[in-house]
C-alpha positions in Angstrom: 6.9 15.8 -18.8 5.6 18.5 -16.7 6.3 18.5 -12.9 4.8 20.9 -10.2 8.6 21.5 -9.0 11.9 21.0 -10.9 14.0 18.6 -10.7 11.6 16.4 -10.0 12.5 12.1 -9.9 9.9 10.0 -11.5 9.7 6.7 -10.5 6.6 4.5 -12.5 5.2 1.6 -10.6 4.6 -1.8 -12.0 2.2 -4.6 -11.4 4.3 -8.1 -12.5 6.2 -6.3 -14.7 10.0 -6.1 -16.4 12.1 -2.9 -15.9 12.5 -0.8 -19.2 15.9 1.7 -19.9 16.0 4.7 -16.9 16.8 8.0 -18.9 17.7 10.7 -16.8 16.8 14.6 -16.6 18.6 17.5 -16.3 19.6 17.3 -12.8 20.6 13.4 -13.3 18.1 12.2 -11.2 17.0 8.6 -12.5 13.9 8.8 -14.3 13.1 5.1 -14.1 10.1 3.5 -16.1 8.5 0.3 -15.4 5.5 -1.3 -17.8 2.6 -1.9 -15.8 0.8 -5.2 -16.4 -2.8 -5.8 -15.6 -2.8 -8.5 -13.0 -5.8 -7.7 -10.8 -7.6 -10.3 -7.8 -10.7 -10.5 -10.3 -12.0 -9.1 -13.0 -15.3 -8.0 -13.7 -15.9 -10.8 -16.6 -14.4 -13.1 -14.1 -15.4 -14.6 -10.9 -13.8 -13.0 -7.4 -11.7 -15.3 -5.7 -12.2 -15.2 -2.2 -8.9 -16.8 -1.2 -6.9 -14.5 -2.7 -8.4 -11.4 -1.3 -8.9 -13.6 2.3 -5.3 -14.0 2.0 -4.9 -10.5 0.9 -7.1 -9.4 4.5 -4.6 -11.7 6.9 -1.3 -10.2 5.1 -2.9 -6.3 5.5 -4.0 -7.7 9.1 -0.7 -9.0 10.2 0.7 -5.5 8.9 -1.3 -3.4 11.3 -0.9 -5.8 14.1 3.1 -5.5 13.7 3.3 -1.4 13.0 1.0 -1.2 15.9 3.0 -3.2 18.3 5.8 -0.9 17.0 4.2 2.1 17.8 3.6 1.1 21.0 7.2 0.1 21.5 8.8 3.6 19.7 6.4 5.9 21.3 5.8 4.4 25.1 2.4 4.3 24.2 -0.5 2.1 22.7 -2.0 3.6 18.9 -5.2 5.2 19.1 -7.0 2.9 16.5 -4.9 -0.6 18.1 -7.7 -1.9 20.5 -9.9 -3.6 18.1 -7.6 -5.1 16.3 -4.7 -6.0 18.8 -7.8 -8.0 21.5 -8.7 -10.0 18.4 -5.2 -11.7 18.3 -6.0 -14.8 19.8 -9.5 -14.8 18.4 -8.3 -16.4 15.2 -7.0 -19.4 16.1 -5.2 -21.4 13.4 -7.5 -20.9 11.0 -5.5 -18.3 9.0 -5.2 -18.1 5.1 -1.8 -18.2 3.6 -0.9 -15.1 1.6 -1.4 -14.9 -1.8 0.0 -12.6 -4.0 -0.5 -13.7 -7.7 -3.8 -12.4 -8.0 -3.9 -9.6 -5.9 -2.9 -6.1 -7.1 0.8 -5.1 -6.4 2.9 -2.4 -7.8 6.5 -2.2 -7.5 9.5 0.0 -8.4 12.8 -0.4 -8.5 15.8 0.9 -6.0 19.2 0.3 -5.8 21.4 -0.6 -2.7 25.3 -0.4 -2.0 28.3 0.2 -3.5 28.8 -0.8 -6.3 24.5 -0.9 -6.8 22.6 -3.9 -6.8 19.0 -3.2 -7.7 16.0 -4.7 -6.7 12.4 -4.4 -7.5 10.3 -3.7 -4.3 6.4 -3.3 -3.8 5.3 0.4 -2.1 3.7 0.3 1.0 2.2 3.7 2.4 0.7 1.9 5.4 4.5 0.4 7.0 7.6 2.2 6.9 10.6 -1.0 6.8 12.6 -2.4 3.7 13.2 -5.7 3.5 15.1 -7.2 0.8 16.4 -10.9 1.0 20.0 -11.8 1.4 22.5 -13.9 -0.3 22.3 -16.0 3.2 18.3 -16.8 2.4 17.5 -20.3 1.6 14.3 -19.8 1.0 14.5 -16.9 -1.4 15.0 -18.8 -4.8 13.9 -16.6 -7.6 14.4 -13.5 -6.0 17.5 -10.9 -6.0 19.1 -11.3 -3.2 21.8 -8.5 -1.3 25.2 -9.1 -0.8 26.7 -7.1 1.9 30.3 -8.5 1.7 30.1 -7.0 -1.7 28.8 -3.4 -0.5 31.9 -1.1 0.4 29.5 1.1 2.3 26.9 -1.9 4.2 27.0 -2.0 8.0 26.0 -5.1 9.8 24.2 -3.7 13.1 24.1 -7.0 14.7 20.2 -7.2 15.5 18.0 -9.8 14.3 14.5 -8.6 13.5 11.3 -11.0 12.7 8.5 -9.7 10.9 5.2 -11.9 11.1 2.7 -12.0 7.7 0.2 -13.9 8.2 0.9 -17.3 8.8 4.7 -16.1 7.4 7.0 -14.4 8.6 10.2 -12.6 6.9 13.1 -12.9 9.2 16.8 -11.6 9.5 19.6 -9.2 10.3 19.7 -5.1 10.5 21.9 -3.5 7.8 22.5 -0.2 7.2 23.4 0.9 3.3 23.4 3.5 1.2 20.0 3.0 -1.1 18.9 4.6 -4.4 15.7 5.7 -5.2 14.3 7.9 -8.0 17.6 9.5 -8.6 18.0 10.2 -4.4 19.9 8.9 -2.5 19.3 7.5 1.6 22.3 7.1 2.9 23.0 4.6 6.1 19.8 3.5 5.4 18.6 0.9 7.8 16.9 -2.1 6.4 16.2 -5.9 7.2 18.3 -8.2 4.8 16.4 -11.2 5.0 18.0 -14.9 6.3 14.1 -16.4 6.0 11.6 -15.6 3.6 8.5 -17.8 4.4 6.4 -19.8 1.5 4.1 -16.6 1.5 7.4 -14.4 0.1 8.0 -17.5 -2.5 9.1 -16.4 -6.2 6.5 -16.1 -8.0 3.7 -15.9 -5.8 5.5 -12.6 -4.6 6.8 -11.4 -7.6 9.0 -8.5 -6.1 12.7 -9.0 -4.3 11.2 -7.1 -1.0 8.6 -4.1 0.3 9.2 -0.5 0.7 7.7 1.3 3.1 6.6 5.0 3.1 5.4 5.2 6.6 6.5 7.4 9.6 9.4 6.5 11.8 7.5 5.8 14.6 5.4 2.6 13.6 8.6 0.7 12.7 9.5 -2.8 13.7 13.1 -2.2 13.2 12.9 1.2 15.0 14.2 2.8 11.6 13.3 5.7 9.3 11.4 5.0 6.3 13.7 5.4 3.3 11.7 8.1 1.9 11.9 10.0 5.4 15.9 9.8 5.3 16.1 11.2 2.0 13.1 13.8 3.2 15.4 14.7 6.0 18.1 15.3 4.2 16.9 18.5 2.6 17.8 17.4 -0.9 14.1 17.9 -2.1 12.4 20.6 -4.0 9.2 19.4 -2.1 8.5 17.0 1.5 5.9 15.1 -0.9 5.9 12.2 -3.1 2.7 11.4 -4.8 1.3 8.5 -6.6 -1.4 7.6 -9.3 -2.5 3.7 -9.3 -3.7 2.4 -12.5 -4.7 -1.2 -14.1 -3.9 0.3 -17.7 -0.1 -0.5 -18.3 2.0 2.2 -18.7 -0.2 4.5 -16.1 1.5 3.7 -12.7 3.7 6.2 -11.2 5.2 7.0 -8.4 7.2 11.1 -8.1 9.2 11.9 -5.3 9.6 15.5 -4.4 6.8 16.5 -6.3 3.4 16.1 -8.3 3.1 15.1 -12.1 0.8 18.2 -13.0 -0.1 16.1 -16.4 -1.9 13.4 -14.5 -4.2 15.6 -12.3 -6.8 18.2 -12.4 -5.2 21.4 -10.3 -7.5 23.2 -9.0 -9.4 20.0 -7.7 -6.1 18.8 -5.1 -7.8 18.9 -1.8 -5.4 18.6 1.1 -6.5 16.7 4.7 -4.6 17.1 7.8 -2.5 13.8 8.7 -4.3 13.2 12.5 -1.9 10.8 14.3 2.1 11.1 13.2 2.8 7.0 12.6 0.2 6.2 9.6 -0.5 8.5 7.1 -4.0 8.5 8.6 -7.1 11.4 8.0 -10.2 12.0 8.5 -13.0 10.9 6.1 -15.4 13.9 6.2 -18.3 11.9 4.6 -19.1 8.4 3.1 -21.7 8.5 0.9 -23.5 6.8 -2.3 -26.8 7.9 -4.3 -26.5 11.8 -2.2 -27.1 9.8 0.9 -24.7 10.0 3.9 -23.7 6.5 5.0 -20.9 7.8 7.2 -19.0 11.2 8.5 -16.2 12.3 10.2 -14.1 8.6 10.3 -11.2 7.8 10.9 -8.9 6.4 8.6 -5.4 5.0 7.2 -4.4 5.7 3.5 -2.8 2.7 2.4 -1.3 1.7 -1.3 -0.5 -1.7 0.4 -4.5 -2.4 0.8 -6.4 -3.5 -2.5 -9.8 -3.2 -1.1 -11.2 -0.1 1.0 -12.1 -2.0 4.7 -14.0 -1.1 7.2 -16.0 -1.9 10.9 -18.5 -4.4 10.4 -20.9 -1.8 11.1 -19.6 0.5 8.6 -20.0 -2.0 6.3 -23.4 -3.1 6.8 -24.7 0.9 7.2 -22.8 1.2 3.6 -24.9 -1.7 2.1 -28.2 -1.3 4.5 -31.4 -1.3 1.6 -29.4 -1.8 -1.5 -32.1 -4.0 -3.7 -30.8 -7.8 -4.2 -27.7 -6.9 -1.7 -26.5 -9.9 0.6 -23.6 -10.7 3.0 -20.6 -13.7 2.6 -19.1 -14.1 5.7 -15.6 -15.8 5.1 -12.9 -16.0 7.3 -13.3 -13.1 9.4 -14.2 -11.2 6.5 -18.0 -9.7 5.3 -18.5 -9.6 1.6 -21.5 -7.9 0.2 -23.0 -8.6 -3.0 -25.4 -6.5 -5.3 -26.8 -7.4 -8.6 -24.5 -6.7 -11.6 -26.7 -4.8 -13.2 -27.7 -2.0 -11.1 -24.3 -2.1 -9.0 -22.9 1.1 -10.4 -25.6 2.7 -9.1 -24.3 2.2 -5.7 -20.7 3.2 -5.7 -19.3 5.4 -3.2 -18.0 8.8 -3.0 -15.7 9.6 0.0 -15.1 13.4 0.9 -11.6 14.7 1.6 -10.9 18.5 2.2 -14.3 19.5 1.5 -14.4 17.5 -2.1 -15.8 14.4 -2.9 -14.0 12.0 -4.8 -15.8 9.0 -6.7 -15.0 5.3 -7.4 -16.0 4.3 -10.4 -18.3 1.4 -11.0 -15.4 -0.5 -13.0 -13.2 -0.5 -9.7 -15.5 -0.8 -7.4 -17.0 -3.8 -8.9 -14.8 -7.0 -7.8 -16.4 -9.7 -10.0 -18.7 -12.0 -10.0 -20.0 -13.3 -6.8 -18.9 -17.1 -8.5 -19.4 -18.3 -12.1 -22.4 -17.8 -14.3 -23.8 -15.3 -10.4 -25.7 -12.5 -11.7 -24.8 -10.9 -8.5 -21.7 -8.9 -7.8 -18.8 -8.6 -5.1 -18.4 -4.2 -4.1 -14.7 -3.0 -2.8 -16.1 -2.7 0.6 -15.6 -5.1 3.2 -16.1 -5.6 6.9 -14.4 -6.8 9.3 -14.5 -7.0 13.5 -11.0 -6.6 13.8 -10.6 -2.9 13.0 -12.8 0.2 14.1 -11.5 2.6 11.4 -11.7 2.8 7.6 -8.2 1.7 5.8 -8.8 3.2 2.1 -7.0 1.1 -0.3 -6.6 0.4 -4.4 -10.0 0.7 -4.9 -10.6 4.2 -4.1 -6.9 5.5 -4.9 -7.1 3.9 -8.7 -9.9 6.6 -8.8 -7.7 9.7 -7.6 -3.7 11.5 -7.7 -2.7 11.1 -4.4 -0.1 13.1 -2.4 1.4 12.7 0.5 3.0 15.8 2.2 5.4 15.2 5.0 6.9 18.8 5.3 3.3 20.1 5.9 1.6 16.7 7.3 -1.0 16.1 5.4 -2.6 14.0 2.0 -3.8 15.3 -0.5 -6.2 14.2 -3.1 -7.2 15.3 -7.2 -9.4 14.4 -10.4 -7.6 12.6 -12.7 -6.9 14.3 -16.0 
């Protein structure tokens, strides 16, 4: 394997998948590898099932609304982007979907924690920045591995109890700091939540992984913590500030590298770097939406987020993307706008979204959800709407299409053609 910097670690990402071997390099770093299974919220023979990407809206939802209120709370100061969604709190009523995880796209790596090590499989976030892992004090955590501090020599209760809403959920417990190990590096004192609740929504095997990871900035944490990937950043132990993903539905494609790019899974001299905006998110600027030549949008604001299957955006964005399609309607669903178009002409309307100066395409396989229900001739796209946020939040469906990097030392994210 060929890596833009030596001594890279390799870490591969897997969608409800079993952990194979970890060989190592020649520095020692863990080069773990994890099968990737196909487990997507619909597929394109298949009908889209609203309530699993609903449910996937009010877990992304809840996210925002807690890493906002963070911000706020680290920084003294409310989040640019928070005012939408933060006055549409008691908007939604009771009314709220229970998360659903086992059709919705989730990758996950695996990281080990203590001393001795007791590993754990963990989904990756870029849009939080908190671990959460359950503990052996969880009742509600059957299925899942659960941490063990009395038998860590180097885990630190720091006596705060920390709630974290999902949703209708909520994953609930006590601050601990450990040494963690990730891709062959190591965070040391690492703060986390070790979980004493996990709500149904967290139930094995709805949510197939032991906990979340996030990748995040410092300041947009509940627990008032550096991201694991920052401590390690921090500690100058990298060959690069970067790690840098590529999101696949093909097993065996997923992988995440930390302290450098994979120069086999990208076209070089098409990585296009954008300027993180606001420290907190890894959020950019889109320099253009468009589809068919035509601009739809420019100059938005956005988060990058691996956590997001769908690309979501204002209602208005939404509706400008899908304005005179032929045959294109609206679903409105639980504070969610779904648009349809025929399946037959549908890839002729997929979007390209310009980073850096270069546009980047999603292909019509990806950006075609499924059918609109069984035996439709009409189609679901991977853009929704929604009143709750003024800003773009680019998920899965655009970054499946792209190698994505995100560069801490030099605050920005960078995007490339596949090879």
């Amino acid at each position: 394997m060929k890596f833009s910097s030596p001594f890279a670690s390799l870490l591969t990402l897997a969608s409800i998948a079993a952990v194979s071997p970890a060989p190592t390099n020649g520095r020692g770093e863990g080069v773990i590898r994890v099968p990737l299974s196909t487990h997507r919220s619909a597929d394109v023979a298949e009908y889209v099932n609203m309530s699993a990407l609903n449910a996937q809206f009010i877990r992304v939802s809840s996210k925002y609304r807690q890493t906002f209120s963070a911000f706020e709370a680290n920084t003294g100061f409310a989040h640019p982007l928070s005012g939408k969604m933060m006055s549409s709190i008691k908007k939604r009523g009771d009314g709220v979907v229970p998360l659903i995880n086992e059709e919705a796209d989730l990758w996950y790596g695996e990281i080990d924690v203590g001393t001795p090590k007791q590993t754990f499989n963990v989904s990756i976030d870029s849009g939080s920045t908190d671990l959460f892992l359950p503990s052996v004090s969880c009742t509600t955590c059957a299925g899942h591995k659960m941490y063990n501090a009395a038998q860590s020599s180097t885990a630190n209760d720091e006596g705060t109890i920390s709630v974290l809403p999902y949703g209708e959920g909520q994953v609930a417990g006590v601050d601990y700091s450990d040494d963690i190990f990730f891709g062959g590096y190591e965070a040391q004192n690492q703060t986390f939540l070790a979980a004493f609740l996990y709500s149904e929504n967290f139930a094995y095997p709805d949510f197939a992984p032991d906990g979340l990871l996030g990748f995040a900035f410092e300041n947009i944490s509940a627990l008032g913590a550096k991201s694991v990937f920052e401590t390690i950043s921090d500690s100058g132990v990298l060959p690069e500030r970067v790690f840098s993903v590529k999101l696949s539905s093909t097993p065996g494609e997923s992988e995440l590298c930390i302290g450098a790019t994979n120069l086999n899974l990208y076209v070089e001299d098409t990585l296009a770097y954008t300027a993180v905006t606001q420290k907190g998110y890894w959020q950019v600027n889109i320099e253009e939406v468009s589809r068919n030549g035509s601009t739809i949008a420019n100059n938005s604001v956005s988060i990058i987020d691996t956590g997001t299957t769908y690309i979501l955006a204002s209602d208005d964005a939404a509706e400008a993307y899908y304005k005179d399609i032929p045959g294109s309607s609206s679903i409105a669903m639980d504070g969610l706008t779904y648009y349809t178009i025929p399946c037959n002409t549908i890839g002729s309307y997929t979007p390209t979204f310009t980073f850096g100066g270069r546009g980047f395409s999603v292909s019509e396989e990806i950006f075609n959800l499924g059918l609109e229900s069984d035996g439709s001739s009409n189609c679901v796209g991977g853009i929704v709407g929604t009143s709750e946020v003024d800003f773009w939040v680019v998920g899965d469906i655009f970054l499946q299409n792209v190698y994505t990097v995100f560069d801490m030392g030099n605050l920005q994210v960078g995007f490339a053609e596949l090879v």
